[in-house]
DSSP file (Angstrom, degrees, kcal/mol; ACC not computed):
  #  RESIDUE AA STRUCTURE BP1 BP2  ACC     N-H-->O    O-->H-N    N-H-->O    O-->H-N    TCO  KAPPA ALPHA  PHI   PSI    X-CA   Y-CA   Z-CA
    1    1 A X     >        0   0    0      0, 0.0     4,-1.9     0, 0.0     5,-0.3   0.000 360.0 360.0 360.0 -40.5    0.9   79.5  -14.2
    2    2 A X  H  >  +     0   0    0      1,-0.2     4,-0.9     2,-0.2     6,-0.1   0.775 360.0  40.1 -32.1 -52.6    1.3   76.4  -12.2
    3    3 A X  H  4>S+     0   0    0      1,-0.2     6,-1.5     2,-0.2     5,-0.8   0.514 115.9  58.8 -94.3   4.6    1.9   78.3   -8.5
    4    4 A X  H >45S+     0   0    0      4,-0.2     3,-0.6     3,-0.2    -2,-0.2   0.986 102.2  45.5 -59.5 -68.7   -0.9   80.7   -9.6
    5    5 A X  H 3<5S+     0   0    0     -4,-1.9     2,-0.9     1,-0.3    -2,-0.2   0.820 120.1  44.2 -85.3 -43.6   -3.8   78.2  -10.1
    6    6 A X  T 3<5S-     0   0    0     -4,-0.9    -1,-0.3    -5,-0.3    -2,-0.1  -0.044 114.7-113.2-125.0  80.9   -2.9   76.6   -6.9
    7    7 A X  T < 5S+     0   0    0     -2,-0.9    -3,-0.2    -3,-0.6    -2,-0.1   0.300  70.5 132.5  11.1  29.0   -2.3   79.8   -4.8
    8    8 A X      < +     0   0    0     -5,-0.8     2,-0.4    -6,-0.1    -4,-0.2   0.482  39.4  92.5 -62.9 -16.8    1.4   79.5   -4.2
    9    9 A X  S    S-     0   0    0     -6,-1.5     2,-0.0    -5,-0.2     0, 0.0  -0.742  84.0-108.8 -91.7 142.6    2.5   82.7   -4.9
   10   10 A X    >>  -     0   0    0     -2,-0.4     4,-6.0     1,-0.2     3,-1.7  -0.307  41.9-104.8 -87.0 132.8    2.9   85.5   -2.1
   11   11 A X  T 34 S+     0   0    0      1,-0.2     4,-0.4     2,-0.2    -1,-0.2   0.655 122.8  58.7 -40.7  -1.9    0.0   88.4   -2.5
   12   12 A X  T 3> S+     0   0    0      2,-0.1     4,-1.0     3,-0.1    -1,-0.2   0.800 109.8  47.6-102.9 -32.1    2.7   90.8   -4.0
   13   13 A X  H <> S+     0   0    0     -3,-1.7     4,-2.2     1,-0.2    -2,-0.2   0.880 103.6  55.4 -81.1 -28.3    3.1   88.2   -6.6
   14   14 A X  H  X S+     0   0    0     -4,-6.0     4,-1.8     1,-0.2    -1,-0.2   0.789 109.2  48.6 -86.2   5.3   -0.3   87.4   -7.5
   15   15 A X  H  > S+     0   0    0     -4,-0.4     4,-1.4     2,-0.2    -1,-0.2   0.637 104.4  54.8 -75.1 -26.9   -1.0   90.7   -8.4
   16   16 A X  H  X S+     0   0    0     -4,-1.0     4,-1.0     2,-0.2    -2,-0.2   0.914 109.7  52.9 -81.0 -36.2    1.7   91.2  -10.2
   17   17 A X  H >X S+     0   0    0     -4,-2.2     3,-2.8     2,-0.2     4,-1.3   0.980 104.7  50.1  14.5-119.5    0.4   88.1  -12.0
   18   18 A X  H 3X S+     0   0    0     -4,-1.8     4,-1.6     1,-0.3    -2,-0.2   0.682 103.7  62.3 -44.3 -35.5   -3.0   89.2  -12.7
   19   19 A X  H 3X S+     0   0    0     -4,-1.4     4,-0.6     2,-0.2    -1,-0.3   0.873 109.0  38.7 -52.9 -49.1   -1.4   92.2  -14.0
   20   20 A X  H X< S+     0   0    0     -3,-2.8     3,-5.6    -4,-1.0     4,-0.4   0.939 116.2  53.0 -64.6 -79.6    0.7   90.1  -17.0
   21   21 A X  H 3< S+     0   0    0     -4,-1.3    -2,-0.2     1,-0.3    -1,-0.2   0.805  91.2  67.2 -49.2 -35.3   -2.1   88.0  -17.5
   22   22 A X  H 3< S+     0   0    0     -4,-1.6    -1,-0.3    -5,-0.2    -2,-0.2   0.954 121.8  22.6 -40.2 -34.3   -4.3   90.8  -18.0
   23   23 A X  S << S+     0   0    0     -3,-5.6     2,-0.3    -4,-0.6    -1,-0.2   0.492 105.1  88.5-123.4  16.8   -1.9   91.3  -21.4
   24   24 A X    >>  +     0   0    0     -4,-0.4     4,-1.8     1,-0.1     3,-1.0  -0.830  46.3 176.9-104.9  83.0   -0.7   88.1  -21.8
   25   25 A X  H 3> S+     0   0    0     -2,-0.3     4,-4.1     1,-0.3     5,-0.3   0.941  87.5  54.6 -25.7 -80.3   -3.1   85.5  -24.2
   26   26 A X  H 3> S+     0   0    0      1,-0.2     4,-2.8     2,-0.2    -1,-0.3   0.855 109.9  47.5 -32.6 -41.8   -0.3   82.4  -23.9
   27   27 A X  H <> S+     0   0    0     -3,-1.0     4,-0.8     1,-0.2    -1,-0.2   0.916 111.5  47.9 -96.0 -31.3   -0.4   82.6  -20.0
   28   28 A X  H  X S+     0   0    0     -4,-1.8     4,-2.4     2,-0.2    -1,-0.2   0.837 105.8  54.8 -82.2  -5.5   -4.1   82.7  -19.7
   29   29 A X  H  X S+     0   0    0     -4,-4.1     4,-0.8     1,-0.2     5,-0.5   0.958 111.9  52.7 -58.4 -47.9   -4.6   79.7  -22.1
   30   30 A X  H  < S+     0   0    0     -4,-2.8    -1,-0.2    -5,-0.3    -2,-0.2   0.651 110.6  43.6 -77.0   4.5   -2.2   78.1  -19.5
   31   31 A X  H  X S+     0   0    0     -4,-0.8     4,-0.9    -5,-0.2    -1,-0.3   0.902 111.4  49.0 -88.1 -51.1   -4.1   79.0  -16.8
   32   32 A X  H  < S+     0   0    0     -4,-2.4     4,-0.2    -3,-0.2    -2,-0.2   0.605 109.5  55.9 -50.7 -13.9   -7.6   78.0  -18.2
   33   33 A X  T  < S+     0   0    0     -4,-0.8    -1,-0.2     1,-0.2     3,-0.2   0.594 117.0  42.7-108.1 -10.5   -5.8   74.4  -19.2
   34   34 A X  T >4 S+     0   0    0     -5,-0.5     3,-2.9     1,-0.1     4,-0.4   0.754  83.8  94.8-100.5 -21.3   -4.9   74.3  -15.2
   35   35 A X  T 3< S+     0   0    0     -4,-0.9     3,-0.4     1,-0.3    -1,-0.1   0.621  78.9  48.6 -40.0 -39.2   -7.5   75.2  -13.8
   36   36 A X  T >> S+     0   0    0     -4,-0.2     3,-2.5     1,-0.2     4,-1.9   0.547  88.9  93.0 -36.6 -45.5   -9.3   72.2  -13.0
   37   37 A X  H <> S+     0   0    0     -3,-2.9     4,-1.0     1,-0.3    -1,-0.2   0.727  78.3  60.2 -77.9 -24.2   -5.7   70.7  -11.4
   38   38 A X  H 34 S+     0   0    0     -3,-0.4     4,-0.4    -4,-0.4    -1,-0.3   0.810 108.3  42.8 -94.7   1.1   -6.6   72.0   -7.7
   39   39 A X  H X> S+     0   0    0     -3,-2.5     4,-1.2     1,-0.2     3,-1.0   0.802 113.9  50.2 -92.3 -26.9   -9.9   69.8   -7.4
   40   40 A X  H 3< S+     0   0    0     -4,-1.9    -2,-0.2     1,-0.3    -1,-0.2   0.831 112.5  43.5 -69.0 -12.7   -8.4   67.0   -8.8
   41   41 A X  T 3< S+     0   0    0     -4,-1.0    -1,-0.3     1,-0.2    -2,-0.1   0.528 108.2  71.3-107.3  -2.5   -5.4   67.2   -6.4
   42   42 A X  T <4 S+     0   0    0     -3,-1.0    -2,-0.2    -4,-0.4    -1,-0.2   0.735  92.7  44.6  60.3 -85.4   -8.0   67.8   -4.3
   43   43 A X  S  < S+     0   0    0     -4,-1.2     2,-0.2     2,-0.1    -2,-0.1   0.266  86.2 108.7-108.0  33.9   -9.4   64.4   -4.3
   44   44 A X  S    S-     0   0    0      1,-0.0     2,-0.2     2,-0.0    -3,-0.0  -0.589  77.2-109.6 -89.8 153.1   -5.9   62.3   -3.9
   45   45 A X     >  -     0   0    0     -2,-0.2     4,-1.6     1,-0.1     5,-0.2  -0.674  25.9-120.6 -80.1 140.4   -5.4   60.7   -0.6
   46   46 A X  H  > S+     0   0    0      1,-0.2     4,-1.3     2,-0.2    -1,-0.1   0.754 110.2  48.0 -64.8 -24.3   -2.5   62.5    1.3
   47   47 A X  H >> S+     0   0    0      2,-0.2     4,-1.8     1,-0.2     3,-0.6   0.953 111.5  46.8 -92.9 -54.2   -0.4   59.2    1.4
   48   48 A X  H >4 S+     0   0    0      1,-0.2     3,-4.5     2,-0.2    -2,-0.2   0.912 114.2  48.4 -38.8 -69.5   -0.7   58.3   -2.1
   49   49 A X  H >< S+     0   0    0     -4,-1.6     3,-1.0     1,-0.3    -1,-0.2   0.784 110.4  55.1 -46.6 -35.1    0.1   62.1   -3.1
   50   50 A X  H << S+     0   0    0     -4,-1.3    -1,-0.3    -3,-0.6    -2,-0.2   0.779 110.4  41.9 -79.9 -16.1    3.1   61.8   -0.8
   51   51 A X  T << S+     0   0    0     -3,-4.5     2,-0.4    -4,-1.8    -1,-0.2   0.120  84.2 120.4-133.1  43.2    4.6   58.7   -2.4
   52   52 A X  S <  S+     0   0    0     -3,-1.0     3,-0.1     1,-0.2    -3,-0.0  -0.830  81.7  22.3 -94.9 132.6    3.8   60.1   -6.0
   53   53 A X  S    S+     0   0    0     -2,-0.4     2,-0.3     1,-0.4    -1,-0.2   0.188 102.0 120.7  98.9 -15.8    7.4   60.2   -7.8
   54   54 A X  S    S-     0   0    0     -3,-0.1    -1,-0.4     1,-0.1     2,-0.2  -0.637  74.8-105.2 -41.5 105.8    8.8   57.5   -5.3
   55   55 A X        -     0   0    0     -2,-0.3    -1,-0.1    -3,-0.1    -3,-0.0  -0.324  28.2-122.0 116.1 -18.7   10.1   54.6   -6.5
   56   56 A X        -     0   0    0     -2,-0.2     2,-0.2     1,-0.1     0, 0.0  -0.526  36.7-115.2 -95.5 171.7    7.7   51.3   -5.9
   57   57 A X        -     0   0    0      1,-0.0     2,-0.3     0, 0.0    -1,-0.1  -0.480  21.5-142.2-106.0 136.1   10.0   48.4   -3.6
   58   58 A X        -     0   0    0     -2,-0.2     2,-0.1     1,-0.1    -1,-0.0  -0.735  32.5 -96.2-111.5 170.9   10.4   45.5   -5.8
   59   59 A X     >  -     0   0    0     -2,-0.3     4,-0.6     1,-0.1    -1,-0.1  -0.287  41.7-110.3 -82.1 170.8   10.1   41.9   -3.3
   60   60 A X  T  4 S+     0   0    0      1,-0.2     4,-0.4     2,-0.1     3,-0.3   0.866 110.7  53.7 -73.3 -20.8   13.5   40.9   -2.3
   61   61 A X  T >>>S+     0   0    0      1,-0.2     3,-1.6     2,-0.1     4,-1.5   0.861  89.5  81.0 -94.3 -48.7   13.7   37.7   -4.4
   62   62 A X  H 3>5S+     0   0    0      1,-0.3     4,-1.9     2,-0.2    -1,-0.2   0.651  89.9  44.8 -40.3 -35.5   12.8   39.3   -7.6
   63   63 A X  H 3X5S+     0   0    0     -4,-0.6     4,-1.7    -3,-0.3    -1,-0.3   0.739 113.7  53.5 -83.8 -32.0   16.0   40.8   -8.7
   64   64 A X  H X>5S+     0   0    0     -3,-1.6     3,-1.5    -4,-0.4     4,-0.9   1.000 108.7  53.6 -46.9 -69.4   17.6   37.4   -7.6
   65   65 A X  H >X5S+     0   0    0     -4,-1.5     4,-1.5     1,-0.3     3,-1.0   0.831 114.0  39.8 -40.6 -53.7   14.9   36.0  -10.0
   66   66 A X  H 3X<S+     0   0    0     -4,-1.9     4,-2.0    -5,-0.5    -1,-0.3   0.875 108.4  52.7 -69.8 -30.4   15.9   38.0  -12.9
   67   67 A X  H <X S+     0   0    0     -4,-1.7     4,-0.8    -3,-1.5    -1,-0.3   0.247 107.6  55.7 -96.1   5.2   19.3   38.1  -12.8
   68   68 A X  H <X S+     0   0    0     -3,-1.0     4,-1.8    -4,-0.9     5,-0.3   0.835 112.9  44.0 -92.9 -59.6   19.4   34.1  -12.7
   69   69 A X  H  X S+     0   0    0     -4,-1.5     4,-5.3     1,-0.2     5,-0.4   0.886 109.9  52.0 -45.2 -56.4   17.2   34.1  -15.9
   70   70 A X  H  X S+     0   0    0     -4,-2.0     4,-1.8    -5,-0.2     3,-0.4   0.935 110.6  50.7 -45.5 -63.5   19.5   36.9  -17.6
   71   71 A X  H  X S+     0   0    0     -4,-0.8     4,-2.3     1,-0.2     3,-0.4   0.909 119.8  44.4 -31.9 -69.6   22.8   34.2  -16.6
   72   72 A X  H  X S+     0   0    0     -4,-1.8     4,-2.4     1,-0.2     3,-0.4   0.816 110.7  46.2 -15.5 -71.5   20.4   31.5  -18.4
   73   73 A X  H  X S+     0   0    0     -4,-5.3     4,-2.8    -3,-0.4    -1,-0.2   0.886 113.7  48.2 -63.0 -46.7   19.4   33.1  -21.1
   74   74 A X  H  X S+     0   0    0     -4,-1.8     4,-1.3    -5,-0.4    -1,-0.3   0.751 108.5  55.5 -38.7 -47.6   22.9   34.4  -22.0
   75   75 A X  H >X S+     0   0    0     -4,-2.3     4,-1.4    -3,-0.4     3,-1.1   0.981 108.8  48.6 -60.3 -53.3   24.4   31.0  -21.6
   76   76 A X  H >X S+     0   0    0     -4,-2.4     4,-2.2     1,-0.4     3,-1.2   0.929 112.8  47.0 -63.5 -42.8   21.9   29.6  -24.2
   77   77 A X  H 3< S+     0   0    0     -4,-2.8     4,-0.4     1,-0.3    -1,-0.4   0.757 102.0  63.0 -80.1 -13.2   22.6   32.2  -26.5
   78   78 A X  H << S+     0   0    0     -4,-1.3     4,-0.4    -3,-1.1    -1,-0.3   0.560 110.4  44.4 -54.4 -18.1   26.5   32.0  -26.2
   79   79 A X  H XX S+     0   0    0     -4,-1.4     4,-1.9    -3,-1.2     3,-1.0   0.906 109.7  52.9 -94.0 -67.3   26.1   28.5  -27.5
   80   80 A X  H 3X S+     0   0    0     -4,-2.2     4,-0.9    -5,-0.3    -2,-0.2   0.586 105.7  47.4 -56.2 -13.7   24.0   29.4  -29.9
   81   81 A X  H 3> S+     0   0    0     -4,-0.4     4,-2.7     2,-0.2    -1,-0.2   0.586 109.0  67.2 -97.3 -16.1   26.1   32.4  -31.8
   82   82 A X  H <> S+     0   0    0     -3,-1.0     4,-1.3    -4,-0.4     5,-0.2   0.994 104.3  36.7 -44.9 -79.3   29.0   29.7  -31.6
   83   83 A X  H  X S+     0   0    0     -4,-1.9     4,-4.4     1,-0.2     5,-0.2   0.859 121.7  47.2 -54.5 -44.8   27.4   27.4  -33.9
   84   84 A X  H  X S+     0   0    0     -4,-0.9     4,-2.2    -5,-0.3     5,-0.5   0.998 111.9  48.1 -57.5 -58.3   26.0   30.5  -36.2
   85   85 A X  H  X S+     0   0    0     -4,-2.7     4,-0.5     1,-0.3    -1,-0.2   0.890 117.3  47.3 -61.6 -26.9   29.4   32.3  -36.3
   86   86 A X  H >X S+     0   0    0     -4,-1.3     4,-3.6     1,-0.2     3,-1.1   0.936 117.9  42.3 -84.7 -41.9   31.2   28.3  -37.4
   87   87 A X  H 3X S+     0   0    0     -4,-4.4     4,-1.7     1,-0.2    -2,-0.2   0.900 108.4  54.4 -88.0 -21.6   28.6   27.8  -39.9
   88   88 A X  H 3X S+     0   0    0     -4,-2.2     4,-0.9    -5,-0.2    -1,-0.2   0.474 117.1  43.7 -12.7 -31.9   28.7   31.5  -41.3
   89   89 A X  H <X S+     0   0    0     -3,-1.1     4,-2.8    -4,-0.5     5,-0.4   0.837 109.6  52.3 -93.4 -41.6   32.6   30.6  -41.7
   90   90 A X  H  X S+     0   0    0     -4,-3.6     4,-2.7     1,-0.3     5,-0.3   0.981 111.7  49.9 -63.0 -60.5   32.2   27.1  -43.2
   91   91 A X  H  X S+     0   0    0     -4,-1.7     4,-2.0    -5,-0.2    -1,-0.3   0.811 111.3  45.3 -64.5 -32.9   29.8   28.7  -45.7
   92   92 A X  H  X S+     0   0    0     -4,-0.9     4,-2.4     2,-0.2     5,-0.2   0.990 111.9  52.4 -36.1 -63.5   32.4   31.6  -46.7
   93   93 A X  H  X S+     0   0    0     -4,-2.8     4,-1.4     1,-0.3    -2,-0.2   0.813 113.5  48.6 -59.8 -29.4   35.4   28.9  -47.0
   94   94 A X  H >X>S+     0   0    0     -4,-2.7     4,-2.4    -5,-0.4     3,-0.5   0.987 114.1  46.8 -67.2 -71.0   32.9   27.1  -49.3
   95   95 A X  H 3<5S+     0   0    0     -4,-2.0    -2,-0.2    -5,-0.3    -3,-0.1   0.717 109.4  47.4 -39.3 -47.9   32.3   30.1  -51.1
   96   96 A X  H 3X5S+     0   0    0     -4,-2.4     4,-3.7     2,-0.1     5,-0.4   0.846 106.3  58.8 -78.8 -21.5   35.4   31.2  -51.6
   97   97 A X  H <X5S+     0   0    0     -4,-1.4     4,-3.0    -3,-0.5    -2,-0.2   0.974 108.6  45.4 -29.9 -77.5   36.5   27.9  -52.7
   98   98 A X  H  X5S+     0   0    0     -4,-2.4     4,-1.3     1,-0.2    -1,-0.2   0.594 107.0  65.6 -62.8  -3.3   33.8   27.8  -55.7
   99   99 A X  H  ><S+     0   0    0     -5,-0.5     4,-3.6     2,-0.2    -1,-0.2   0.883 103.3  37.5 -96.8 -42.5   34.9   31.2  -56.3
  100  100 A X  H  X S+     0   0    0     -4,-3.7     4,-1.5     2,-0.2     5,-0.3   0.844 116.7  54.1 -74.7 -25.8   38.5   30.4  -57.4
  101  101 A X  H  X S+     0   0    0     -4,-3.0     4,-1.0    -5,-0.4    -3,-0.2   0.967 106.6  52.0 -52.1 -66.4   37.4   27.3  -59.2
  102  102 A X  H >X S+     0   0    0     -4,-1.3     4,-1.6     2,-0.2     3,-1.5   0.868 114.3  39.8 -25.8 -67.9   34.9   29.5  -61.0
  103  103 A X  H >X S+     0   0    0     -4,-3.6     4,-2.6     1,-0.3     3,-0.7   0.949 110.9  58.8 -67.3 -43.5   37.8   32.2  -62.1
  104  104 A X  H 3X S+     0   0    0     -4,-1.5     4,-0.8     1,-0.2    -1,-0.3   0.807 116.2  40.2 -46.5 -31.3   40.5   29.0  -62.9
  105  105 A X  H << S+     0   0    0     -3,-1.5    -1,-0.2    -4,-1.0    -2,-0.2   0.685 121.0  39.1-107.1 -29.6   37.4   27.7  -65.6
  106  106 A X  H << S+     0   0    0     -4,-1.6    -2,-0.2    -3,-0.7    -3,-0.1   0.640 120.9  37.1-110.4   6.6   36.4   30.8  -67.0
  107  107 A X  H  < S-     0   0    0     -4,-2.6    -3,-0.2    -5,-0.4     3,-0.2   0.762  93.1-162.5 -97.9 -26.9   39.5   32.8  -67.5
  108  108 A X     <  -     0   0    0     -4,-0.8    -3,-0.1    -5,-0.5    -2,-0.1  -0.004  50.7 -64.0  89.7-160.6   41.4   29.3  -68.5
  109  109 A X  S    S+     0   0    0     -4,-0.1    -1,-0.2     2,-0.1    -4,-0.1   0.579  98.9 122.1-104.0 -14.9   45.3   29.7  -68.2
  110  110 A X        -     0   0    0     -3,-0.2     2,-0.5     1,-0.1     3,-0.1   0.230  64.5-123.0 -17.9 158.5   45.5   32.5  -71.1
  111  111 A X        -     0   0    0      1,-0.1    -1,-0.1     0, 0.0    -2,-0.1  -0.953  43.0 -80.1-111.6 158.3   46.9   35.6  -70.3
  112  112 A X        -     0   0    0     -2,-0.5     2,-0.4     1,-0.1    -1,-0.1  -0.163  47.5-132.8 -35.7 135.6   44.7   38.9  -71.0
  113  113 A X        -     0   0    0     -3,-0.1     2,-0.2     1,-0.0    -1,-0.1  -0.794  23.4-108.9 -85.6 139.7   44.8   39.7  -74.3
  114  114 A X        -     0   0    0     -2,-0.4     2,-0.9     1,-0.1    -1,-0.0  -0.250  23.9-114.7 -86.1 153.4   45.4   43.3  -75.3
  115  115 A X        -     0   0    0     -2,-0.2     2,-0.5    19,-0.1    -1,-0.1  -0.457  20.7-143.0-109.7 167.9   43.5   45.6  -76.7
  116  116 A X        +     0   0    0     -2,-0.9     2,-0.4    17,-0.2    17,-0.2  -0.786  20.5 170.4-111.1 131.8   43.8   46.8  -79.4
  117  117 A X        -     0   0    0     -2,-0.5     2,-0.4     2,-0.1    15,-0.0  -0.995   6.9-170.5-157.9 116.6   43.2   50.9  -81.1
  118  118 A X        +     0   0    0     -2,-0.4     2,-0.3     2,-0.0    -2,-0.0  -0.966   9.5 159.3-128.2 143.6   43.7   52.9  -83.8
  119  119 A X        +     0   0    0     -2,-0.4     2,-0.3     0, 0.0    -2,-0.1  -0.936   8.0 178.5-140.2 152.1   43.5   56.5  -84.9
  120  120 A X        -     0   0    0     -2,-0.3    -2,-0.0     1,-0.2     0, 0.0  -0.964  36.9 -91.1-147.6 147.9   44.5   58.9  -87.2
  121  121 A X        -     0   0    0     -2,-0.3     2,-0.3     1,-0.1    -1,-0.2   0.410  38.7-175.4 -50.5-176.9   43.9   62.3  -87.8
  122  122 A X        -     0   0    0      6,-0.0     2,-0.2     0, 0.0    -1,-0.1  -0.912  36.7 -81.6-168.6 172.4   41.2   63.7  -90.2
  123  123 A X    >   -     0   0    0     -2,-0.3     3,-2.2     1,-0.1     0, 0.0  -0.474  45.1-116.4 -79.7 148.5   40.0   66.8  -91.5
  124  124 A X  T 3  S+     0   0    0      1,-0.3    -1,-0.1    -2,-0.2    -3,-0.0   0.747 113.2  45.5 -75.3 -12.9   37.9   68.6  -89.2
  125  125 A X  T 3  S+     0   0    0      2,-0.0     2,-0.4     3,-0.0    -1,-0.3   0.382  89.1 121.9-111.9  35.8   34.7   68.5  -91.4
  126  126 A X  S <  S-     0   0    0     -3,-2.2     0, 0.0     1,-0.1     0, 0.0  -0.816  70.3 -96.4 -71.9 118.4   35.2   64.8  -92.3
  127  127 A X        -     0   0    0     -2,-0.4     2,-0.5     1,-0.1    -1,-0.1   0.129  35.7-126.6  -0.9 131.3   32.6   62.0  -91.5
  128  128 A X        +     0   0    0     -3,-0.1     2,-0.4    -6,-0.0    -1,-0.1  -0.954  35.2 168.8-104.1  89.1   33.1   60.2  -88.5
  129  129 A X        -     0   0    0     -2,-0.5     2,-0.4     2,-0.0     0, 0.0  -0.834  15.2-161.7-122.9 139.3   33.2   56.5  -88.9
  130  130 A X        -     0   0    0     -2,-0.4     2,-0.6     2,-0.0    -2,-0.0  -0.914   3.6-159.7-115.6 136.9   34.3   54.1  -86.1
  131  131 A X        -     0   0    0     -2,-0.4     2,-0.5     2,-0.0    -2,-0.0  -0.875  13.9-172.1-130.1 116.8   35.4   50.2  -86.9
  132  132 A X        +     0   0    0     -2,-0.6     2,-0.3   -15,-0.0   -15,-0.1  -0.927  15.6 158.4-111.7 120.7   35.1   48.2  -83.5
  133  133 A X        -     0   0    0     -2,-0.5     2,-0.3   -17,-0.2   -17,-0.2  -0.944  36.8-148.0-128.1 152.6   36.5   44.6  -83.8
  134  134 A X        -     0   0    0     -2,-0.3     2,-0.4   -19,-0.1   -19,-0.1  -0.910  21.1-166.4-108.1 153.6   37.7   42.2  -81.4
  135  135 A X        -     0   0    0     -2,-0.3     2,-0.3   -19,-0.0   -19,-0.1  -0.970   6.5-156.2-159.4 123.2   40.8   39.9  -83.2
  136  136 A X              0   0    0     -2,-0.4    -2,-0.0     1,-0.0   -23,-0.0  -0.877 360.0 360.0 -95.5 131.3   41.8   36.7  -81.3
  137  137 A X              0   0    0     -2,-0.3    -1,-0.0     0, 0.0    -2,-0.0   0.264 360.0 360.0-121.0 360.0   44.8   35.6  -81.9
């Protein structure tokens, strides 16, 4: 639709063209939605239009400029993930610390105690009574 609307196509193709579009909906929406595009291209300056898609020149210093800030900024934050990653460890080693304390104080020096089950048959249309106890020795 594109080399259509702005007469790029060889007369044997733009009749053959107008011939689709004649039965095509889709290609003449896209025609109508272009239509507009050759005054507007139209009223671009040839050097602008030529160094559209180009591009722009950054100044020469500028990429120096950036890539000293990146070094910078990078140093400062190597320092800084130092100190996080040591105090991220100190508080684990803490943690796990209190954590074995914890189990030494509430499991005490016992060993598990077992538990303890019994069953025995019954007749299949006998009550069903359960007796759940815990017994500490």
């Amino acid at each position: 639709a594109g080399a259509y609307v702005l007469g790029a196509l060889t007369p044997a193709d733009r009749s053959a063209y107008e011939r689709h579009l004649a039965t095509c909906a889709r290609c003449r929406e896209e025609v109508a939605q272009l239509a507009g595009l050759p005054g507007l291209l139209g009223r671009l300056d040839a050097e602008v239009a030529l160094g559209v898609g180009e591009e722009p020149k950054a100044p020469p210093l500028l990429l120096d400029s950036v890539l000293n800030r990146a070094r910078a900024e990078r140093q400062r934050n190597g320092r800084r993930t130092r100190w996080h990653r040591a105090g991220v460890l100190l508080a684990a080693a803490c943690l796990a610390i209190l954590a074995g304390l914890g189990v030494g104080v509430v499991g005490g020096s016992g060993a598990a105690r077992p538990v303890v089950a019994a069953l025995s048959p019954v007749d299949r249309d006998a009550p069903v009574a359960a007796v759940v106890g815990y017994w500490a020795n």
